[in-house]
N, C-alpha and C positions, 0 to 999 in steps of 0.2 A: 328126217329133218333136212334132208338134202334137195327135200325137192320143191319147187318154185310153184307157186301160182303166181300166176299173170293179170293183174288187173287192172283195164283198162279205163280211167274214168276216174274221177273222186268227187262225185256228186254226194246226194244223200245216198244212195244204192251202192254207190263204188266202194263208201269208206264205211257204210257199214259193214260192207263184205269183208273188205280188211280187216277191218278189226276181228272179225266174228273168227277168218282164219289164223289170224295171229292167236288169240286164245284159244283155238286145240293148238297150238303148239308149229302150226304153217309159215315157213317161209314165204314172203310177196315181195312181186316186184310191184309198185304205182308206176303208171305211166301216166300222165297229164300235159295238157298242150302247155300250163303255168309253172309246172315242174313244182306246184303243190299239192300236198296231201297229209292221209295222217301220219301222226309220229310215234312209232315206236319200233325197239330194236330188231324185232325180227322185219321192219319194213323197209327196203327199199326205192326213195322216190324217185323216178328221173323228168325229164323233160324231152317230150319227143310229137311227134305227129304220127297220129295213128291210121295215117293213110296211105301209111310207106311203108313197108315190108322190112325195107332195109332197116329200117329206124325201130320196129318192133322187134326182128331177132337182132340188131343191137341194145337194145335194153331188158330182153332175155332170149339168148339163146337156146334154152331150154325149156319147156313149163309144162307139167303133168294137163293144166289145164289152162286158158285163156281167157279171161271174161269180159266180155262187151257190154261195156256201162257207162260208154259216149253217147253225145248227144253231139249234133252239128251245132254251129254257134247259132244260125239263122233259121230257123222252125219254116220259113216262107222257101227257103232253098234246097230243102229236103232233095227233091228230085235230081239236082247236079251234087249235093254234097254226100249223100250217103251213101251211094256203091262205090266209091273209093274206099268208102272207109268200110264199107262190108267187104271188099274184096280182097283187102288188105288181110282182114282176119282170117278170111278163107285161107288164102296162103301161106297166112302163118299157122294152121293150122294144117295142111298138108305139109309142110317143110318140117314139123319139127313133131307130128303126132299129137298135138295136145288136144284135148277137148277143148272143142268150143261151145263155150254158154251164153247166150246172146241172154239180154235184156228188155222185153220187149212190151209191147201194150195190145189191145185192144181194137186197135184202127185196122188194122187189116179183113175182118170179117165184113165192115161196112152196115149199112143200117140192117136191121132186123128187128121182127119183136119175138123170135126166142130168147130162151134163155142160155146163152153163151158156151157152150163146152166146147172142146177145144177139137172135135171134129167139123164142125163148122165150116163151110168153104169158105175159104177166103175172096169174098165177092167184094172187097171194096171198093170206090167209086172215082173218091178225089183222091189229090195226086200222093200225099202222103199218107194216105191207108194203101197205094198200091206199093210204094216204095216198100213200107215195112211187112208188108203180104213177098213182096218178091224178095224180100233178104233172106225169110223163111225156106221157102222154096228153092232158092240157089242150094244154099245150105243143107237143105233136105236131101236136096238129088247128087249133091256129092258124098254124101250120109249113105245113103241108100246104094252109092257106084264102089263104096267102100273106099273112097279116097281121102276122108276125113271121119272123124266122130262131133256129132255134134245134137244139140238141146237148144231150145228156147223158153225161158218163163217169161209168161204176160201176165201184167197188173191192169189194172184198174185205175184211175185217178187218183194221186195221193194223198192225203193227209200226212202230210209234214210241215215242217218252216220253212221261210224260205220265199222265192219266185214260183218254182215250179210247181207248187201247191195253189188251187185257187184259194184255199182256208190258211196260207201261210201270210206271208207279209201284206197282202191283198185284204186281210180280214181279222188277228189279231190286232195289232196297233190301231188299225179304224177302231175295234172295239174297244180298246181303251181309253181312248180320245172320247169316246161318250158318241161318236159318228154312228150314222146309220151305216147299212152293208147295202150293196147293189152289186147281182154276182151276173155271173154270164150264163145265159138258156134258163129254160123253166126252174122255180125251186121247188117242186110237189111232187115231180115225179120220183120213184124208189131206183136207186143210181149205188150201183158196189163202189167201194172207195179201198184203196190199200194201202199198207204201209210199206215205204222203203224199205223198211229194216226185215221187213215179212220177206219181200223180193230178194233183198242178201240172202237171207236162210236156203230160200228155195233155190237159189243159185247154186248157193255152197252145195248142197246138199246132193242135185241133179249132174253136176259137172263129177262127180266120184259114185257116180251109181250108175252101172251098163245098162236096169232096167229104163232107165231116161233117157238115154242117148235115142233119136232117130225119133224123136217127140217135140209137142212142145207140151208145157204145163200150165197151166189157172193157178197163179199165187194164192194161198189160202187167205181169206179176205172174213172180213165182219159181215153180218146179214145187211143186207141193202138197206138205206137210208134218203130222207130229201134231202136234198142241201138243206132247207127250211129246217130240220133236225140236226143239221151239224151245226148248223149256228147256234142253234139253241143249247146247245151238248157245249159249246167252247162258251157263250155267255154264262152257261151255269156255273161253269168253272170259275172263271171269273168273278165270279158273284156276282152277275148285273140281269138286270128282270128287264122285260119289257122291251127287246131290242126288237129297234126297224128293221124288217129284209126284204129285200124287194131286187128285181131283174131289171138289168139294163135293157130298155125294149129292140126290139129286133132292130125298126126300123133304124136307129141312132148306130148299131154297129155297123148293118151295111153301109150306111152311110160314110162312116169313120172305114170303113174296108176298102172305100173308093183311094184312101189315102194312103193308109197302112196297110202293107203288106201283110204283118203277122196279124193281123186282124183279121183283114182278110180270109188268109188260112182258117182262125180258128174260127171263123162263120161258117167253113165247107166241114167244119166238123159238129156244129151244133145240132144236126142229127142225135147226139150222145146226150143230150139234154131237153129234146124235144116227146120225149117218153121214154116209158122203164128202161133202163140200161142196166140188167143183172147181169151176172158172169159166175157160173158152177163152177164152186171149187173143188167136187166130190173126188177125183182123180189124185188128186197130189195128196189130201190129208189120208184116204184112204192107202194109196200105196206108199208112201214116207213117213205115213203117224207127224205130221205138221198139222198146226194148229195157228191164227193171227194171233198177234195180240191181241188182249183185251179191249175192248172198245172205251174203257173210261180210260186203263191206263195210257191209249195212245193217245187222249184228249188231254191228258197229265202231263204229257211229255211236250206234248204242240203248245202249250200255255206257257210251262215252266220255260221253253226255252227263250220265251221271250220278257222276261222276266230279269 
């Protein structure tokens, strides 16, 4: 009971993780730039910047493990904002021995038409798949120098509420409104999609197991889907027939990319929607017996909460 998880973040990934520690019975600390998060007894929230060292072993000086479940506020900044804050874990991770479990996605291997395992070189192109290709790889080689312990789990796009989901606040409430959807890159191609709460699990899980340390892992994920099928999967829930879906055309984003920045960005990644985007999750379910959620129940969950 004594001993501290550190968790950094309270997104949908961060507080699912919480929570998920708190019920076996884990003490947490939350760290959050809002100094919010969830609430319960065994949790601890503070308010801190997680690009400081000092500011991380002051809101735990100790923790069996760390979890990296930040995101930078500006998706376009990637490049100056995230090795501060990767570097910061590093060190807090050599200062105090805790494992470190990053958080991670999919952008680093870069385009390819395999199917995704996690030996893959990480060949990414634009500036944000190298960034999260090189947090990896820091991380790795201080793994490897025995100077830290440390993991990474990558998801896939997620199905949750929310911004950070493009089926989240982007596509229920249009659906209810009776609107058509217009989503971003092809909707036909077969594209893995995961859940947050799938990503906690494997976090949990990989940060207190030696055989994960000095790896990263494939969240266990639903069999690949179009977008054109996830809308249809949330319209049915909904009970509504007949819905429009249709793609924002290329040319209209670049265009609006000339202006927007995070736009922009997510143009240099429409690689991930321009054909199949699978990702093998044979590794993690094989050696941790992990399984996703269910595919209807997590279309139950993304409806009811808006609800």
């Amino acid at each position: 009971m004594n001993e501290i998880h550190f968790v950094v973040g309270a997104g949908e990934v961060g507080s699912a993780l919480a929570s998920q520690l708190v019920e076996s019975g884990k003490r947490v600390v939350v760290m959050t730039r809002s100094g919010k998060g969830p609430a319960h007894e065994l949790i601890t929230v503070v308010t801190g910047d997680a690009s400081s060292v000092s500011e991380l072993l002051s809101a735990a000086p100790r923790a069996v493990a760390i979890y990296n479940c930040v995101n930078p506020p500006r998706y376009d900044k990637w490049e100056t904002e995230w090795p501060p804050l990767a570097n910061a874990f590093l060190e807090y991770a050599k200062k105090t021995g805790a494992v470190l479990a990053t958080c991670s996605n999919l952008y680093g291997y870069g385009p390819t038409a395999k199917v995704m395992t996690e030996d893959l070189p990480l060949k990414g192109t634009w500036v944000n798949s190298r960034v999260r290709a090189q947090m990896w790889l820091d991380a790795k080689k201080l793994h490897d120098e025995g100077a830290i312990r440390a993991t990474e789990v990558r998801g896939s796009d997620y199905v949750s509420p929310g911004a950070q989901s493009r089926f989240g606040d982007r596509v229920v409430p249009v659906l209810k409104a009776g609107k058509p959807i217009q989503l971003l890159g092809e909707i036909d191609h077969l594209h893995t999609f995961t859940s947050p709460a799938d990503v906690a699990t494997l976090l949990r899980v990989v940060a207190s197991d030696s055989r994960a340390w000095g790896k990263a892992w494939h969240v266990p994920s639903n069999p690949p889907k179009t977008q054109r099928k996830v809308i249809q999967d949330i319209a049915n829930e909904l009970g509504l027939r007949d819905v429009k879906v249709g793609s924002v055309p290329r040319g209209i984003l670049k265009i609006l990319g000339l202006f927007n920045p995070v736009i922009r960005e997510l143009n240099n990644g429409n690689y991930m929607f321009k054909a199949p985007f699978v990702m093998d999750d044979s590794a993690s379910r094989m050696t941790f017996g992990l399984e996703p959620t269910p595919w209807n129940e997590l279309i139950k969950r993304l409806v009811a909460s808006y609800k």
